[in-house]
LUMLOPA-709031 format. One record per residue: x, y, z of N, C-alpha, C, O, CB in turn; residue number from 1. Coordinates in steps of 0.1 Angstrom, whole numbers, m for minus. Glycine has a CB too. Layout:
<pts>
PT    n.x    n.y    n.z   ca.x   ca.y   ca.z    c.x    c.y    c.z    o.x    o.y    o.z   cb.x   cb.y   cb.z  num
PT      X      Y      Z      X      Y      Z      X      Y      Z      X      Y      Z      X      Y      Z  NUM
...
</pts>
This chain:
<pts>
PT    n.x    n.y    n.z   ca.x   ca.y   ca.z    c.x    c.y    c.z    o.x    o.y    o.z   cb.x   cb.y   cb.z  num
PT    922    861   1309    933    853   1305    945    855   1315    949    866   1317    938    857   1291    1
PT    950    845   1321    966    843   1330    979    852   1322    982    852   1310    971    822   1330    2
PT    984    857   1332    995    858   1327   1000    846   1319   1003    849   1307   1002    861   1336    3
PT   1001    832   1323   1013    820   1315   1004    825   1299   1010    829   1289   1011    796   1323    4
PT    989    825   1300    981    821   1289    987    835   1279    988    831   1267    961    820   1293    5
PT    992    849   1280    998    860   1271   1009    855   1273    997    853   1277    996    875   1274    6
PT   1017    851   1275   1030    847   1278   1029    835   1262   1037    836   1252   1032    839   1298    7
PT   1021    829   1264   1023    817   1252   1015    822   1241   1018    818   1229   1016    800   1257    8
PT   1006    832   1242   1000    838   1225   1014    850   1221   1013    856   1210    979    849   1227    9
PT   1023    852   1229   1031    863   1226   1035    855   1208   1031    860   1198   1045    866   1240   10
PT   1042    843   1209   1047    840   1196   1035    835   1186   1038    834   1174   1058    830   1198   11
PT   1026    832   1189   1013    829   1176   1016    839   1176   1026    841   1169    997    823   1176   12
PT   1009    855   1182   1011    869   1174   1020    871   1166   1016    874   1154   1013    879   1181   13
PT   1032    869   1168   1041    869   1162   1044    864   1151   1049    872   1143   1046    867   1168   14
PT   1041    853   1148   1041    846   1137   1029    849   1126   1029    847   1114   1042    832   1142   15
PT   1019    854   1136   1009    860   1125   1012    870   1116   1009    871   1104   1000    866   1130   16
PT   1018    879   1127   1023    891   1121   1037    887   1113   1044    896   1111   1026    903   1133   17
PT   1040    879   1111   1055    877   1105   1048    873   1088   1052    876   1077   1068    862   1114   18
PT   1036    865   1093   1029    860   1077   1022    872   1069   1024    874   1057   1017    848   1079   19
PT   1011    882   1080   1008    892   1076   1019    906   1067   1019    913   1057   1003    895   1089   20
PT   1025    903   1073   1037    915   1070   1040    916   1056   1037    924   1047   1053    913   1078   21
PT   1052    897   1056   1054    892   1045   1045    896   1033   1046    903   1023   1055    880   1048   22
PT   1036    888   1040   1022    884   1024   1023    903   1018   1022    907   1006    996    877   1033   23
PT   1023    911   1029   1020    926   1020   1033    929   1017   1036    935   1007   1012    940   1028   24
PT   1042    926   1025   1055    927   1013   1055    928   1002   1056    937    994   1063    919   1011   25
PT   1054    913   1001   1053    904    988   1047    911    980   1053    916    971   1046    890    988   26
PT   1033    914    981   1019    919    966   1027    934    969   1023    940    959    994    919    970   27
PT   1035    943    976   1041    955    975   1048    953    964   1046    959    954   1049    959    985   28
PT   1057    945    965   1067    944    959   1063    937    942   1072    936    933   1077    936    971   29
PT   1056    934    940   1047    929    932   1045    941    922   1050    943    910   1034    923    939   30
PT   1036    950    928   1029    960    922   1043    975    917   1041    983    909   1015    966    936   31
PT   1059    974    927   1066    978    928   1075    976    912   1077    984    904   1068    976    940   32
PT   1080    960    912   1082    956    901   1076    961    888   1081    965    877   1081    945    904   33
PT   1063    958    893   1056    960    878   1060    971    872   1064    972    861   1041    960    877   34
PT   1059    984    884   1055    997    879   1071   1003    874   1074   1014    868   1046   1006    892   35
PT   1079    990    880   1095    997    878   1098    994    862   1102   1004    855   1108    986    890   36
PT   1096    983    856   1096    980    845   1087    987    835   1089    986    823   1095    968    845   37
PT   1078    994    839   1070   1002    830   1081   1012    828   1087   1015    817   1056   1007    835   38
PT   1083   1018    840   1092   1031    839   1104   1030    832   1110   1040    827   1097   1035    852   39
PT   1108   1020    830   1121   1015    820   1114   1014    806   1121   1018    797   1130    998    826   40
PT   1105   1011    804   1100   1007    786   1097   1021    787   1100   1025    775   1086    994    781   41
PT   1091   1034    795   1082   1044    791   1097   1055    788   1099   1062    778   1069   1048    805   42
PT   1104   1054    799   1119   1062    793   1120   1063    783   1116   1054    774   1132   1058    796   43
PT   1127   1076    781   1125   1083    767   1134   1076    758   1129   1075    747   1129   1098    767   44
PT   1151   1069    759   1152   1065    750   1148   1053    745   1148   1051    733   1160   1066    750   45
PT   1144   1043    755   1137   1030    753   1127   1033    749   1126   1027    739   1136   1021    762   46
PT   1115   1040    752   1100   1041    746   1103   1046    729   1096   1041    720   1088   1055    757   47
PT   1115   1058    727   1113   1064    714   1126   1052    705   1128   1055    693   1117   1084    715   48
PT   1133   1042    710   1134   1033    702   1125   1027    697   1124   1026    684   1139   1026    707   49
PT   1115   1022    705   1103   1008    702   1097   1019    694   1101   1019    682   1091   1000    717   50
PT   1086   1031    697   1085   1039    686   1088   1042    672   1080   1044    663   1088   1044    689   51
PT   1103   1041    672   1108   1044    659   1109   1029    651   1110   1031    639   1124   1053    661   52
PT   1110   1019    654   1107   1007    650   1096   1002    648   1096    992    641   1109   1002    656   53
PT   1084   1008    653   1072   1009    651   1065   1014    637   1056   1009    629   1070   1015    661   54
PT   1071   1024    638   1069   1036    632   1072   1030    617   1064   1030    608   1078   1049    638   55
PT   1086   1025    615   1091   1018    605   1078   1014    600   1069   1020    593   1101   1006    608   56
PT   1078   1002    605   1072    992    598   1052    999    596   1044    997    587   1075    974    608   57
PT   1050   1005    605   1039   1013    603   1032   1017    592   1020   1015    589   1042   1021    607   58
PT   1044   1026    586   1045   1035    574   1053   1026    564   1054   1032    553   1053   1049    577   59
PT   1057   1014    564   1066   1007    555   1072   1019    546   1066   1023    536   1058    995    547   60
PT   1087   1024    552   1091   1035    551   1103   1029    546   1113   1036    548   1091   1045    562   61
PT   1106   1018    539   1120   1011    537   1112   1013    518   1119   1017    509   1125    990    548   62
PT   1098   1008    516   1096   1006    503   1093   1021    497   1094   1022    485   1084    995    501   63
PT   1089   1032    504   1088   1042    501   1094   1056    500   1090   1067    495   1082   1041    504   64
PT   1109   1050    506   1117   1061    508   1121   1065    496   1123   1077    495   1127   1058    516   65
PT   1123   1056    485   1132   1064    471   1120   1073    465   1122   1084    459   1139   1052    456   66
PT   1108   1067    468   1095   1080    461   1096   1096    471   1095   1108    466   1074   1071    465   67
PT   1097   1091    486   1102   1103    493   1106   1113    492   1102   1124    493   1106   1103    498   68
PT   1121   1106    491   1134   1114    486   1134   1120    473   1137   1132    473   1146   1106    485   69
PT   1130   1114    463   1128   1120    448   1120   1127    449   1124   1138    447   1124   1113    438   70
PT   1104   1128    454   1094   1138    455   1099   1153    466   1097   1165    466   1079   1129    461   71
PT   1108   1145    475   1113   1156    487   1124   1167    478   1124   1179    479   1123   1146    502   72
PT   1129   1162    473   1140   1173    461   1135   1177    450   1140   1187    444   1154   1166    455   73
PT   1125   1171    445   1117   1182    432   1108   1193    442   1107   1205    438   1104   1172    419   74
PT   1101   1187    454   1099   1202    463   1106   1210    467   1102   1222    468   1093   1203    473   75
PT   1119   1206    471   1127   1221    477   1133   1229    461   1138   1240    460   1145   1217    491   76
PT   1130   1220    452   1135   1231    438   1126   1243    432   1128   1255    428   1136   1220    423   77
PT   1110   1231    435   1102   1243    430   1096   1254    439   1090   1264    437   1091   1238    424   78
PT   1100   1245    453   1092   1256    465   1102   1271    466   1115   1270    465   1093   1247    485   79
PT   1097   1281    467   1106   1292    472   1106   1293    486   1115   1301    489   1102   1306    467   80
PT   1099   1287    497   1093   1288    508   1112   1282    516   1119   1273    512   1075   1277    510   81
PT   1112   1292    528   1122   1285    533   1126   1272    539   1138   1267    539   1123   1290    540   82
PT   1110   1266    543   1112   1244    548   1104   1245    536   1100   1253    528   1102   1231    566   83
PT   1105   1228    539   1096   1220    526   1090   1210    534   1098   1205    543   1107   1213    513   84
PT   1078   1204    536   1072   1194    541   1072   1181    534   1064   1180    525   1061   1198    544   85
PT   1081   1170    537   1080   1158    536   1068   1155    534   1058   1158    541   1085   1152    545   86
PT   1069   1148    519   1060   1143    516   1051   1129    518   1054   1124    529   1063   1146    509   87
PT   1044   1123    512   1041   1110    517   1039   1105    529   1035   1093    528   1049   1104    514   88
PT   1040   1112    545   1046   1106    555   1035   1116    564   1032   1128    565   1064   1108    555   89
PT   1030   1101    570   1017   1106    575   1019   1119    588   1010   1126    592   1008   1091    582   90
PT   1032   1119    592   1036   1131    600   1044   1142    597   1055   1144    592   1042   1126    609   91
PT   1035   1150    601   1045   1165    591   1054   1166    598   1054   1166    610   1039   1181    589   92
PT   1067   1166    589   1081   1173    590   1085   1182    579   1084   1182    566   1093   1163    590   93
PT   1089   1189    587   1096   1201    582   1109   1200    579   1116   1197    588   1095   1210    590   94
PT   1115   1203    566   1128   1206    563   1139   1220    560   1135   1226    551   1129   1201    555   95
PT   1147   1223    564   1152   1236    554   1151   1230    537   1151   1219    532   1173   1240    559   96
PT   1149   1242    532   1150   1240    514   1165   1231    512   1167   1220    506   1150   1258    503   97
PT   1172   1238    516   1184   1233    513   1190   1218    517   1196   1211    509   1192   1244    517   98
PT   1186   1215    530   1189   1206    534   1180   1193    526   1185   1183    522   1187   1208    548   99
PT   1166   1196    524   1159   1188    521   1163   1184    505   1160   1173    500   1145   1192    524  100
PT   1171   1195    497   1174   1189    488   1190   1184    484   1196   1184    473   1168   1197    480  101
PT   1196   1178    499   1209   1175    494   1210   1163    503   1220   1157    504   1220   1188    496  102
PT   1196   1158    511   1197   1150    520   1197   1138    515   1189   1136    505   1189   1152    528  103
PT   1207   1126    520   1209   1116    518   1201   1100    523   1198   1098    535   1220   1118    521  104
PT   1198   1093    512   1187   1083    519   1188   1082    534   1178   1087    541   1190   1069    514  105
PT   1198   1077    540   1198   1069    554   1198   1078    564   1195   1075    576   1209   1060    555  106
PT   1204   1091    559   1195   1107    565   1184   1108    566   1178   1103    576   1194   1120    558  107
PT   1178   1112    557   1164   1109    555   1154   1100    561   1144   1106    566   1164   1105    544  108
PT   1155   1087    563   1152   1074    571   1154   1077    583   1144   1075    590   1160   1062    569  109
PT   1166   1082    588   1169   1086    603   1160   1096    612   1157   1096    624   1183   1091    604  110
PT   1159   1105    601   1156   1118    603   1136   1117    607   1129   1122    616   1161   1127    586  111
PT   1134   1108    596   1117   1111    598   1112   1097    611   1102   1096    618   1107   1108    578  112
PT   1122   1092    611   1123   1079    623   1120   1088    638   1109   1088    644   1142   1069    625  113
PT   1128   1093    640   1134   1102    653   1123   1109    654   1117   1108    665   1149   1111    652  114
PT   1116   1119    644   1111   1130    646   1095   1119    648   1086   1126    655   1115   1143    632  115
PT   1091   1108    644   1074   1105    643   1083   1100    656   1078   1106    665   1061   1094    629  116
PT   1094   1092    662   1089   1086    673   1093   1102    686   1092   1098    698   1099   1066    677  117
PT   1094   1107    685   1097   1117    697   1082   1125    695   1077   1131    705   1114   1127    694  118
PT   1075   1126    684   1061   1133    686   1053   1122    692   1048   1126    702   1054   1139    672  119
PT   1050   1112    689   1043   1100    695   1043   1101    707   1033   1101    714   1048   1088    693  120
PT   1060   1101    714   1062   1100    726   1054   1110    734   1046   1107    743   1076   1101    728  121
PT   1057   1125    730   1052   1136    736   1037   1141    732   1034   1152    737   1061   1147    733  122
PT   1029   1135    725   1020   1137    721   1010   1127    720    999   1133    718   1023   1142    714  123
PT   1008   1116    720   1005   1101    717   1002   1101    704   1004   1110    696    993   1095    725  124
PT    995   1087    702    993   1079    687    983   1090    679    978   1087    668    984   1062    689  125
PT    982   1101    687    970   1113    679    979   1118    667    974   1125    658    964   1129    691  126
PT    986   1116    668    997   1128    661    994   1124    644    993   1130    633   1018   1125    668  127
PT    992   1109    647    990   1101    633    984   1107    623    986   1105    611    983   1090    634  128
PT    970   1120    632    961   1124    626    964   1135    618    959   1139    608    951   1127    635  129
PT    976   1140    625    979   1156    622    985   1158    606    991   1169    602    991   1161    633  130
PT    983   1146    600    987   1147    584    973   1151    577    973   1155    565    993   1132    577  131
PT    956   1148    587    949   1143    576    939   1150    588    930   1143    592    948   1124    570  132
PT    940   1161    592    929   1162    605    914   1162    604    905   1167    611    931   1175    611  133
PT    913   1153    593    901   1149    586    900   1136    589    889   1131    594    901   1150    571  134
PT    908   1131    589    912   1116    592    903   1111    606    903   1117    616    931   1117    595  135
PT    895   1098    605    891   1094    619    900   1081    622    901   1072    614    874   1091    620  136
PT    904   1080    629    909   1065    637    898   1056    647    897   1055    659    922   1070    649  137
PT    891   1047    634    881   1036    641    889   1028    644    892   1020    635    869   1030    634  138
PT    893   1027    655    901   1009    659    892   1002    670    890   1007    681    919   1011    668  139
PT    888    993    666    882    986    676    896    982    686    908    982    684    873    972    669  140
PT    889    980    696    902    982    709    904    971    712    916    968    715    898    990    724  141
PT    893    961    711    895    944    712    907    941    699    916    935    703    878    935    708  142
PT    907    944    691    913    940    681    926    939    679    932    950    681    909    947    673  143
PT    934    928    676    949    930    679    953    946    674    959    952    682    960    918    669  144
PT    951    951    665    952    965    661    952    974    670    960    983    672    942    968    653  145
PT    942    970    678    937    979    691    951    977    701    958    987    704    919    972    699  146
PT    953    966    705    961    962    709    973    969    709    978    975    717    960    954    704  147
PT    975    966    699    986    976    689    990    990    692   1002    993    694    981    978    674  148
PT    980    997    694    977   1011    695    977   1018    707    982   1029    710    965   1014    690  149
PT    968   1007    715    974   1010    730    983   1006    736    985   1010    748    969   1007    736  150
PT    989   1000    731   1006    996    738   1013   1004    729   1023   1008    735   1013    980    737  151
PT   1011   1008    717   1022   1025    718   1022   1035    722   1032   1043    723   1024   1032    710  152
PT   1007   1038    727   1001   1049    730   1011   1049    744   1019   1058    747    983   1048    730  153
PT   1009   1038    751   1015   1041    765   1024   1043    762   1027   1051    772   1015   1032    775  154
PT   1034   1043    755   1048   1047    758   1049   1062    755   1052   1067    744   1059   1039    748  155
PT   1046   1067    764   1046   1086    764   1053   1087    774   1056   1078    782   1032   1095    767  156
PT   1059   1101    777   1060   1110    786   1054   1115    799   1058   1119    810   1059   1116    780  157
PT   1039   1113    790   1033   1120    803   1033   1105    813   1040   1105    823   1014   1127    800  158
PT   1029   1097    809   1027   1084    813   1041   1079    823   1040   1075    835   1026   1075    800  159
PT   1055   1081    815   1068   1077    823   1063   1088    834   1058   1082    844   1086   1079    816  160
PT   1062   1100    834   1060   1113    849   1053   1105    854   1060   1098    863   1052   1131    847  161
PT   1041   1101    854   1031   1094    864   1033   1082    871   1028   1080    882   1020   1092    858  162
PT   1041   1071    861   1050   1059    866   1059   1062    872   1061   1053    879   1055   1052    857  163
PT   1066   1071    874   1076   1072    882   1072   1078    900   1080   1077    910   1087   1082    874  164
PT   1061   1083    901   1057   1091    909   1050   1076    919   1052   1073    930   1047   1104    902  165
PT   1041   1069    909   1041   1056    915   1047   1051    922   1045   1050    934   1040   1050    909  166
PT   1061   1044    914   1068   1041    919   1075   1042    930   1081   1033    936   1071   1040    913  167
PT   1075   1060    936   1082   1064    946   1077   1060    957   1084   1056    966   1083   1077    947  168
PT   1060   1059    957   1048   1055    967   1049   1040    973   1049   1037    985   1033   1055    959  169
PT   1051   1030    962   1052   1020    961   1068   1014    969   1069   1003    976   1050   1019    948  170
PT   1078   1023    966   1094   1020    972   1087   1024    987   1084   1014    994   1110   1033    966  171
PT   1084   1034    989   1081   1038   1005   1071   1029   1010   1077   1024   1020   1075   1052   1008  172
PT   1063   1025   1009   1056   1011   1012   1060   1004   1016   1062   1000   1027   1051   1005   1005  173
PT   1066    996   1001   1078    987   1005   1084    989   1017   1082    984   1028   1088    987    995  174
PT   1092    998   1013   1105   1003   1032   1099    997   1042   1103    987   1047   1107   1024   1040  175
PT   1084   1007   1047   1078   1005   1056   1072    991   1065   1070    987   1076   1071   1012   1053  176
PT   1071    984   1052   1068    969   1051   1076    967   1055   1076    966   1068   1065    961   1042  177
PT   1088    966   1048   1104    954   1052   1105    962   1065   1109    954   1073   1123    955   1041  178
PT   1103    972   1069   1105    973   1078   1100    964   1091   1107    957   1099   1104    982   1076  179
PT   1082    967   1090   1079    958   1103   1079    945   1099   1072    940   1107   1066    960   1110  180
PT   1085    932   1087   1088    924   1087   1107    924   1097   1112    914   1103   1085    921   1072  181
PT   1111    933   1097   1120    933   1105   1120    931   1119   1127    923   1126   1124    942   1102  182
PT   1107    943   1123   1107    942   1134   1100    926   1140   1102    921   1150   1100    956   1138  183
PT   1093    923   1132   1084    909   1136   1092    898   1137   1087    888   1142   1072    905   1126  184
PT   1103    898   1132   1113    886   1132   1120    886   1138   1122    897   1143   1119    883   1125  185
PT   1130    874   1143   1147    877   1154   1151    870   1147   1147    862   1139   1152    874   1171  186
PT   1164    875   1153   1175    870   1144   1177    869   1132   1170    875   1125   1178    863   1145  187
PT   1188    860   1126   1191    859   1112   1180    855   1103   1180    856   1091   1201    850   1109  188
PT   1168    850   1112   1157    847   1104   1150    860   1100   1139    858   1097   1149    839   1110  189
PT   1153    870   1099   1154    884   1094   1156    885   1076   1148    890   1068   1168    892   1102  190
PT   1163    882   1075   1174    879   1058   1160    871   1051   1153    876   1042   1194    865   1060  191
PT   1160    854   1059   1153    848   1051   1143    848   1045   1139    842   1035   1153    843   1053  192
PT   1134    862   1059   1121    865   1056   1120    877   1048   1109    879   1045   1114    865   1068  193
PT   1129    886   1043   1131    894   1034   1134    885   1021   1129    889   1011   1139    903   1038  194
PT   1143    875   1020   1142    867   1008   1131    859   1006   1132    853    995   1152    860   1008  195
PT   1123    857   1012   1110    851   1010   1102    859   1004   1096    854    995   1105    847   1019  196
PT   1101    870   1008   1095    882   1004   1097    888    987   1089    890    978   1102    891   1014  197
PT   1109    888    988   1112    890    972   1110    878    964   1106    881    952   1127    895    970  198
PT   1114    862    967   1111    857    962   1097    853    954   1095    847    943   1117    854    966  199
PT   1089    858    965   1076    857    962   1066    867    954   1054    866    950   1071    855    973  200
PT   1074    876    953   1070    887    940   1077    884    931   1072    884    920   1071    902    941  201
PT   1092    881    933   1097    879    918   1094    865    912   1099    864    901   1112    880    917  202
PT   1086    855    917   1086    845    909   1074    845    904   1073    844    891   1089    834    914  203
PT   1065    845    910   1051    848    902   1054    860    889   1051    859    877   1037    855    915  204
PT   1060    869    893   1062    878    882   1069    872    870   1066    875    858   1069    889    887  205
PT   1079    864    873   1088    861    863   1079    851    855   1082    849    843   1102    856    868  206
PT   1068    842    863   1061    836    852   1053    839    845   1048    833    836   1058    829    852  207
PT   1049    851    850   1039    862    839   1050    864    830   1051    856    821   1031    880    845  208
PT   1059    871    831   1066    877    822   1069    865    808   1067    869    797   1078    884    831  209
PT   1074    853    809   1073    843    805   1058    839    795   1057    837    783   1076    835    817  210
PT   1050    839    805   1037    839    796   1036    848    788   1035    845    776   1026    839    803  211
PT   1036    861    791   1038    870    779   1045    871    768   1041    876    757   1041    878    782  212
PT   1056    867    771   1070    867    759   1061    859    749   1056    861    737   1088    857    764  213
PT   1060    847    759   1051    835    749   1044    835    740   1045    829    729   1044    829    753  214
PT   1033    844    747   1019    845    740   1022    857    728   1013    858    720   1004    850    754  215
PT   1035    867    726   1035    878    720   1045    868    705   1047    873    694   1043    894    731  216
PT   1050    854    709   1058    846    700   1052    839    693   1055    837    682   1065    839    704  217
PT   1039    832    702   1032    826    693   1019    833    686   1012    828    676   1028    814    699  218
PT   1017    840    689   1005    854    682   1016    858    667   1012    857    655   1005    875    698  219
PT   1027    861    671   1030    861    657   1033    853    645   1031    855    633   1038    867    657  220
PT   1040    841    654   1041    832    644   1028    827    634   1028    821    624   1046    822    650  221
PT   1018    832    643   1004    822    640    994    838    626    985    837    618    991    817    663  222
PT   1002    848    629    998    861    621   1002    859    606   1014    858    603   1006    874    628  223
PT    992    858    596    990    864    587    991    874    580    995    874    568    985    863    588  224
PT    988    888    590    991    900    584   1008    903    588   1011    903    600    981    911    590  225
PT   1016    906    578   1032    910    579   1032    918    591   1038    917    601   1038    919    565  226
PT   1022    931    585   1028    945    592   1025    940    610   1034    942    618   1017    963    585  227
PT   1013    935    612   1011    934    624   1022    920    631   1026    923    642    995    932    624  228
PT   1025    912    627   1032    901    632   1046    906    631   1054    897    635   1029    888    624  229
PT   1052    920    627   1060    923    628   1064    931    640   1075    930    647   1060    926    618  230
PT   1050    939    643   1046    947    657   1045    941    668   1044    946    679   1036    954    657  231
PT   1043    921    664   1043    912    676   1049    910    678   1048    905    689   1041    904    678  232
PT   1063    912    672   1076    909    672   1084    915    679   1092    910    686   1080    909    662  233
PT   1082    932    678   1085    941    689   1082    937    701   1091    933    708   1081    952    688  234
PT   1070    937    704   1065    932    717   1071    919    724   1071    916    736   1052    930    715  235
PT   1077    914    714   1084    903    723   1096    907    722   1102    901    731   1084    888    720  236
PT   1104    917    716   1118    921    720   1112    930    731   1122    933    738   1128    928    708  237
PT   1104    934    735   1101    944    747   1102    938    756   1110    941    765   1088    951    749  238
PT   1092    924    757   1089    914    772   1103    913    778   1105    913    790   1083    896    768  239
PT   1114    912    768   1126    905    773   1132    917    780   1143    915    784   1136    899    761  240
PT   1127    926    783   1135    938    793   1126    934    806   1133    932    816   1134    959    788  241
PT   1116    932    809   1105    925    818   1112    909    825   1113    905    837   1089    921    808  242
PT   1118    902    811   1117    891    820   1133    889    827   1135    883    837   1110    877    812  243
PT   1144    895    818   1155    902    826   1155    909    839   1164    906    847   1161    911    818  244
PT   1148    915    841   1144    923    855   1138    909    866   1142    907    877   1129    937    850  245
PT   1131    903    861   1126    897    870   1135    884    873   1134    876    883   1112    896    868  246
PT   1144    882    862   1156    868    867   1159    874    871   1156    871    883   1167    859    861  247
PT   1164    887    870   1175    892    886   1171    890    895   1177    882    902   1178    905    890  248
PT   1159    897    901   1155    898    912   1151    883    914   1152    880    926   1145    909    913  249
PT   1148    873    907   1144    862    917   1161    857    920   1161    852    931   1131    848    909  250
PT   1170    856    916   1183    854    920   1187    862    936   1192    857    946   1191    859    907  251
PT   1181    874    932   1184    884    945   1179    872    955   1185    865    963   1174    902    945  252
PT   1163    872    951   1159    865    964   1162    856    969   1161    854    981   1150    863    965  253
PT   1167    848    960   1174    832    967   1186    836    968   1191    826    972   1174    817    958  254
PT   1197    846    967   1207    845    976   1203    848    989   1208    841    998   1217    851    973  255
PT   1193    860    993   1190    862   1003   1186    855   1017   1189    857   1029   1184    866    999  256
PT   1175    844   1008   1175    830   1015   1184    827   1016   1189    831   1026   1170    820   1011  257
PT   1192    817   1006   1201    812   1012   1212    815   1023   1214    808   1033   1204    811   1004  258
PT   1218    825   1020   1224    833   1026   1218    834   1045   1225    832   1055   1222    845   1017  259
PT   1208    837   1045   1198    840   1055   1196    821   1062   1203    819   1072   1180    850   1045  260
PT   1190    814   1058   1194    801   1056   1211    801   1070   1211    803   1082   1197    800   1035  261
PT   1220    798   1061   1229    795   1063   1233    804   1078   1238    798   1088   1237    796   1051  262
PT   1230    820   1078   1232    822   1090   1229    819   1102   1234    822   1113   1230    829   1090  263
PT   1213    805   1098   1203    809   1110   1208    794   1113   1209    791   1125   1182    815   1108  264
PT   1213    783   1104   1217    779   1109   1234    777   1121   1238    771   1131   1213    775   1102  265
PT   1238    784   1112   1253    789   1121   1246    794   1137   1251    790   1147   1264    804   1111  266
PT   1235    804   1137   1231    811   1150   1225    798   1158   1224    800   1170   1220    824   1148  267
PT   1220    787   1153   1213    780   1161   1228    766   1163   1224    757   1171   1195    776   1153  268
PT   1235    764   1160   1248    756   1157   1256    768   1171   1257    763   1182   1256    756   1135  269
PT   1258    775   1170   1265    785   1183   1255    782   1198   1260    780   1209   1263    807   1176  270
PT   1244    783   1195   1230    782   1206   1236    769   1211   1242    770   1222   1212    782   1200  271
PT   1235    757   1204   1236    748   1213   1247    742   1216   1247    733   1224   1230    742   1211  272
PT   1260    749   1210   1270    742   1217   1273    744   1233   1269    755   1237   1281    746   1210  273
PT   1280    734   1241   1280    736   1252   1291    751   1259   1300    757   1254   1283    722   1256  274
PT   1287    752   1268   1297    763   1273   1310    757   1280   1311    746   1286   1290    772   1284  275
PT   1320    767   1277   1332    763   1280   1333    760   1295   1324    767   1300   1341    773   1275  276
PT   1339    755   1304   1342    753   1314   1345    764   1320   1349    772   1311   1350    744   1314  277
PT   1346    771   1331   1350    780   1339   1357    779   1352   1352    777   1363   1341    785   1340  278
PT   1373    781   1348   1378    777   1364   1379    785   1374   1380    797   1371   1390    773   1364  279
PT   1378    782   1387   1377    790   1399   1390    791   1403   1397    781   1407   1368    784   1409  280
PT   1394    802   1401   1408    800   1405   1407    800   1418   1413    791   1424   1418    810   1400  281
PT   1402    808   1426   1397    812   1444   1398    795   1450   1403    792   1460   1374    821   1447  282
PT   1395    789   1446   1393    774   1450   1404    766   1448   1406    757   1457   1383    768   1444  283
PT   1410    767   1437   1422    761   1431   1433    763   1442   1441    755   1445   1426    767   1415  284
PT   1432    776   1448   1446    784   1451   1439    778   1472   1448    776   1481   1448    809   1443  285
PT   1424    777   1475   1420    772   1485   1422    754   1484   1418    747   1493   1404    778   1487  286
</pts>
């Protein structure tokens, strides 16, 4: 091959590599998103909210609290034992005697809320067992039930540690990427191809996220069973931290464009204006 003939593949390379780069940007930043939004639902106070909401309606703990409370204060009377174990409530808690018999409904409610969703969190959906360790849990996994179970299950602890560790892998990737999308580009067309970049993970994402909300709105509406169409219900107040994340970021990306956009035309608007005149003074004064 001639020199002229590398001289003219210099920019096809280039442009290969500007599409190459991008495109792994993009599915970086894809897999980055995702794992970022997990890490936000798996955090401890957001995972042991959805938990404790869960958990509610789980145990339908609103119709059974006055049997609770009444059975919970005739045991700290007759127990001599220093706690008393809550009764009814498929997760053992423990009370002081005293406390358990002076404690007030919406105490009470608060109290066994916090404590099943912070063992869930740190322990998973096993814990359910620890009332009945007799107890088996057949859930078919296909089964919205199943369903059910494994999307609480994930919201643990151990799970946020391992999502976040992801995530670190995934940021550095990323970097490295934007980076040689940096290097593969000139000029202000730099910006646009980083806003391309994001835009193209955040929009596909944002219409998953959309489909999901969807499909978790009309699953319930279309549900029969209370307790479960209630748990569909969560799930669509969950999506909505997913699909908040991802309007941002597709906003990010089109300012980026834009922005990027507007520079490259200002740089190419500077390129072709003509040059100013230059006087010779040596000649003027000859």
């Amino acid at each position: 091959m001639t020199s002229q003939g590398l001289v003219s593949a210099v920019p096809l390379l280039r442009g290969a590599l500007q599409w190459l780069f991008g495109i792994l940007l993009a599915l970086s930043l894809i897999a980055l998103f995702l794992v970022i939004n997990a890490v936000q639902l798996t955090s401890s106070d957001t995972a042991q909210r959805i938990l404790s909401r869960a958990t509610a309606d789980l145990t339908e703990i609103d119709a059974l609290l006055p049997t609770i409370q009444a059975d919970l204060a005739e045991a700290a009377e007759d127990s001599e034992e220093a706690t008393v174990t809550v009764p009814h409530f498929p997760l053992p808690v423990e009370l002081p005697r005293e406390e358990a018999a002076t404690i007030s409904t919406a105490e009470l409610r608060s109290l066994l809320l916090s404590e099943a969703a912070e063992a869930i969190y740190k322990e998973g959906m096993s814990v359910w067992a620890l009332a009945d360790p007799e107890a088996e849990q057949n859930i078919d996994i296909l089964s919205p039930e199943g369903g059910v179970h494994r999307g609480l299950g994930f919201l643990s602890d151990d799970n946020h540690q391992a999502l976040r560790i992801a995530a670190i892998v995934l940021g550095l990737i990323s970097l490295v990427l934007a980076g040689l999308v940096l290097v593969s580009t000139q000029g202000m067309g730099r910006l646009v191809a980083l806003g391309a970049a994001v835009l193209g993970a955040a929009v596909p994402s944002l219409l998953g996220a959309v489909a999901v909300r969807f499909a978790f709105r009309t699953a319930s509406e279309d549900q029969e069973d209370y307790m479960l169409a209630r748990l569909l219900d969560l799930g669509n107040d969950a999506a909505w931290l997913t699909l908040r994340n991802y309007t941002i970021l597709t906003l990010v990306g089109l300012w980026l464009v834009v922005v990027g956009l507007g520079l490259v035309l200002l740089e190419m608007r500077q390129r072709a204006a003509p040059a100013a005149p230059t006087i010779d003074n040596g000649s003027a004064e000859a």
